[in-house]
C-alpha positions in Angstrom: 64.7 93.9 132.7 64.2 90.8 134.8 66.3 91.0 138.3 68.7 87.9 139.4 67.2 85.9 142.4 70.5 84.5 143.6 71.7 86.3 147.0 75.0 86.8 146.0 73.9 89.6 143.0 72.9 91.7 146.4 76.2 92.0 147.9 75.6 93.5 151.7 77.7 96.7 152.9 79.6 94.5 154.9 81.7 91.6 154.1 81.0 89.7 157.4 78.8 89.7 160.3 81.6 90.7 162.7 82.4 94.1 160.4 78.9 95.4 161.5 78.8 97.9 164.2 77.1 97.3 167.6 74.6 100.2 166.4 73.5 99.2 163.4 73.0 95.7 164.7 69.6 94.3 164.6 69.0 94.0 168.7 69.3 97.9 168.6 66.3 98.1 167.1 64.2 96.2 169.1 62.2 98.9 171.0 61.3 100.7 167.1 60.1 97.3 166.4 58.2 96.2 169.0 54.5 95.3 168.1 55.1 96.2 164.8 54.5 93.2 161.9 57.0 94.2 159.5 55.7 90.8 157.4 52.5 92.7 156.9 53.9 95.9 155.3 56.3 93.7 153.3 53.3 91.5 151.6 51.2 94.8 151.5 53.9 96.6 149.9 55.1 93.9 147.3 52.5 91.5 146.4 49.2 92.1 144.5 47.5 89.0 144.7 48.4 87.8 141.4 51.0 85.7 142.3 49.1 82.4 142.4 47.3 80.4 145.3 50.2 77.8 145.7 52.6 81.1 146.1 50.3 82.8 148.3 49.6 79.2 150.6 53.6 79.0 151.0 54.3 82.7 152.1 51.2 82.4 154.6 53.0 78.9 155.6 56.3 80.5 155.7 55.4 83.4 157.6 53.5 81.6 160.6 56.8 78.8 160.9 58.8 81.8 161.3 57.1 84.0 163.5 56.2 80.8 165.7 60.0 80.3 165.4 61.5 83.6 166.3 59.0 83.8 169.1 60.4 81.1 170.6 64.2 82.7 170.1 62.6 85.6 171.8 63.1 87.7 168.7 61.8 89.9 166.8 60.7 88.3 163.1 62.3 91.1 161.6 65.4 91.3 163.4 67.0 88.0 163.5 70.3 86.9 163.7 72.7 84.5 161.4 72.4 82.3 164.9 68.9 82.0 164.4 68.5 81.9 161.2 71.1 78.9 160.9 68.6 77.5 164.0 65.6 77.6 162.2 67.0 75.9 159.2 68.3 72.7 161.2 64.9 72.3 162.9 63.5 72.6 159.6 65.3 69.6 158.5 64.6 67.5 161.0 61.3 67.1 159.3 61.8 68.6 155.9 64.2 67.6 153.1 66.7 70.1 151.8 65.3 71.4 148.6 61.9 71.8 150.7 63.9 74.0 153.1 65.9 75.5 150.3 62.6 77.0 147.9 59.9 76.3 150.0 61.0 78.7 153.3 64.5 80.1 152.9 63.8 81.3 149.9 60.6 83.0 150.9 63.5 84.8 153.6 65.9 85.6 151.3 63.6 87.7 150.0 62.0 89.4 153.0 65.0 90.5 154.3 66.6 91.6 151.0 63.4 93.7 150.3 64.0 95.3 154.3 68.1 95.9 153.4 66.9 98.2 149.8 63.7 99.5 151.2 64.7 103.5 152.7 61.8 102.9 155.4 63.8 100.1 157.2 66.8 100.4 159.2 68.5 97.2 157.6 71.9 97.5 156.4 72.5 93.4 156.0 70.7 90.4 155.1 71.0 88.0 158.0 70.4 85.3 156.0 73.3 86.0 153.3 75.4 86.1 156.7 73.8 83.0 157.7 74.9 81.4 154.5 78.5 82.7 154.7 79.1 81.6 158.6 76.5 77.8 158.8 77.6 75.1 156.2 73.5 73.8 157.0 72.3 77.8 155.5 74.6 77.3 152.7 74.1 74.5 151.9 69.8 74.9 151.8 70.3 78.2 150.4 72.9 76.9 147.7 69.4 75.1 146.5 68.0 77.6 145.5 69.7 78.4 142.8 70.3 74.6 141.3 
């Protein structure tokens, strides 16, 4: 059976960002998160290797933009918000064109995040970026690429 890839075939618990209670936010799990690279376990967990070298060049590409990124938001890379998400995608485009954005890094996201919200070992209950998408016309329209 071969799973979908678009975002919307993973519908979140809530509807919108605003439905979320303050304690299953994100920022409430900052102190549980602290030091930890959640990136790590993810590509230890879910990828073997034989995905291919041009794969495995754009996660490692993906993965140091974004934790460069969300250090600079003062954030954990784990536990972003729509806010930054939508953030990172415009400075993206300032030197990237949308389909770039769209495959080569939100894409990688998507994914990262929709593995945390179905994985029992994370306290994720919402993909920020789906929220992203929903609430920044920028996030859906890169992440609307995707899929074209």
């Amino acid at each position: 059976m071969e799973l979908s890839r678009k975002s919307g075939d993973f519908p979140p618990v809530y509807s919108t960002f605003d439905q979320i209670p303050e304690e299953r936010r994100f920022c409430t799990y900052e102190d549980q998160f602290a030091g930890r690279d959640i990136w790590s376990e993810y590509i230890d967990d879910q990828y073997t290797g034989e995905d291919g070298v041009r794969n495995y060049r754009q996660r490692q590409l993906v993965e140091r933009v974004w934790k460069q990124f969300c250090e600079e938001q003062d954030c954990h890379h784990a536990l972003a918000s729509p806010t930054v998400i939508n953030e990172w995608c415009e400075e993206l485009l300032e030197t990237r064109k949308p389909i770039t954005v769209s495959r080569g890094y939100l894409r990688f996201l998507n994914t990262f995040y929709r593995y945390l919200m179905w994985n029992v070992e994370y306290p994720h209950t919402y993909n920020p970026v789906q929220f992203a998408a929903a609430e920044f016309e920028t996030v859906s329209h890169v992440e609307g690429l995707v899929y074209e």
